[in-house]
C-alpha positions, 0 to 999 in steps of 0.5 A, spaced: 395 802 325 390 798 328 390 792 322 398 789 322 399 788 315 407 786 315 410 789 309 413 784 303 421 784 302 421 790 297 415 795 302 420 794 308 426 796 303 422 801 300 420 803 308 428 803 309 429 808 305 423 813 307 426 812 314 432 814 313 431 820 308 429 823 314 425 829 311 418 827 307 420 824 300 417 825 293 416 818 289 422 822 283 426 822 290 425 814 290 426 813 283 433 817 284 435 813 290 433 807 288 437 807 281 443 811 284 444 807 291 441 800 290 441 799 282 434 798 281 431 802 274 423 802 276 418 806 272 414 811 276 408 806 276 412 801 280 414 805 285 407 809 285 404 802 286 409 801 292 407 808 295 400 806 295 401 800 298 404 802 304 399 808 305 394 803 305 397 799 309 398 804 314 405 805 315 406 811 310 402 819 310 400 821 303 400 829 302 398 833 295 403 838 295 402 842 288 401 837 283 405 831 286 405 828 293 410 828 298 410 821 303 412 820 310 412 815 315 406 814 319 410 810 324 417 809 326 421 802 324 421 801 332 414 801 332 414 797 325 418 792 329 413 792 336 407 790 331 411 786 327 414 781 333 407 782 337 404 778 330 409 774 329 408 771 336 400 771 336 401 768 330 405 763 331 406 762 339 399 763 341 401 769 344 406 766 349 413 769 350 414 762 353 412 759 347 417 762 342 423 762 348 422 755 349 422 754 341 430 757 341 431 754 347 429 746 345 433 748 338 440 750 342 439 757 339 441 760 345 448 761 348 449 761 356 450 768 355 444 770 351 441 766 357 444 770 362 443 777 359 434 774 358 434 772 365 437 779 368 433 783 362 426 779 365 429 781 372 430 788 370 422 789 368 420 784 374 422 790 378 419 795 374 412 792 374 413 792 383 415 798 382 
């Protein structure tokens, strides 16, 4: 994924259900999920239209097989995470981890034991990098 493009609400949900499947996955298979599971009635065109998307944004595999095609993940929803949260804090911060903690901070989001729990996380990965 070399381009970042964050997915809209439906995609990560569509996504979510892919990663959660654990095996390659038709769009019949989609279809059924989201109307048993979720209550979604979509026709084969919406959930085609979905699967072209991800693909295109790189986040889906597409292989022919038979006459259908089957998708699969191209990245895990870690990695989704990392380059979701990379995005965010170039967009956003300007790139600087200080920035958005100072955000959270000045906001009083963060409790004492979030602090603490930070403090010995950067220590923790201080010491890696001295290693």
């Amino acid at each position: 994924m070399i381009n970042f493009q964050k997915l809209s609400e439906t995609e990560m949900e569509v996504m979510q259900v892919i990663w959660a499947a654990e095996h390659p996955i038709t769009s019949g298979e989609l279809l059924d999920i989201f109307s048993q599971q979720k209550g979604k009635n979509w026709k084969g065109q919406t959930i085609s239209t979905f699967l072209a998307r991800l693909v295109e944004k790189g986040v889906l595999i597409s292989i022919k097989q038979g006459r259908a095609n089957i998708y699969k993940p191209r990245i895990s929803p870690e990695e989704y995470r990392s380059h979701e949260a990379k995005s965010l804090l170039e967009t956003l911060y300007e790139g600087s981890v200080k920035n958005f903690l100072t955000t959270l901070y000045d906001g009083k989001e963060l409790t004492k034991e979030e602090m603490t729990e930070l403090r010995r996380w950067f220590a923790e990965k201080a010491g890696e990098k001295n290693e």
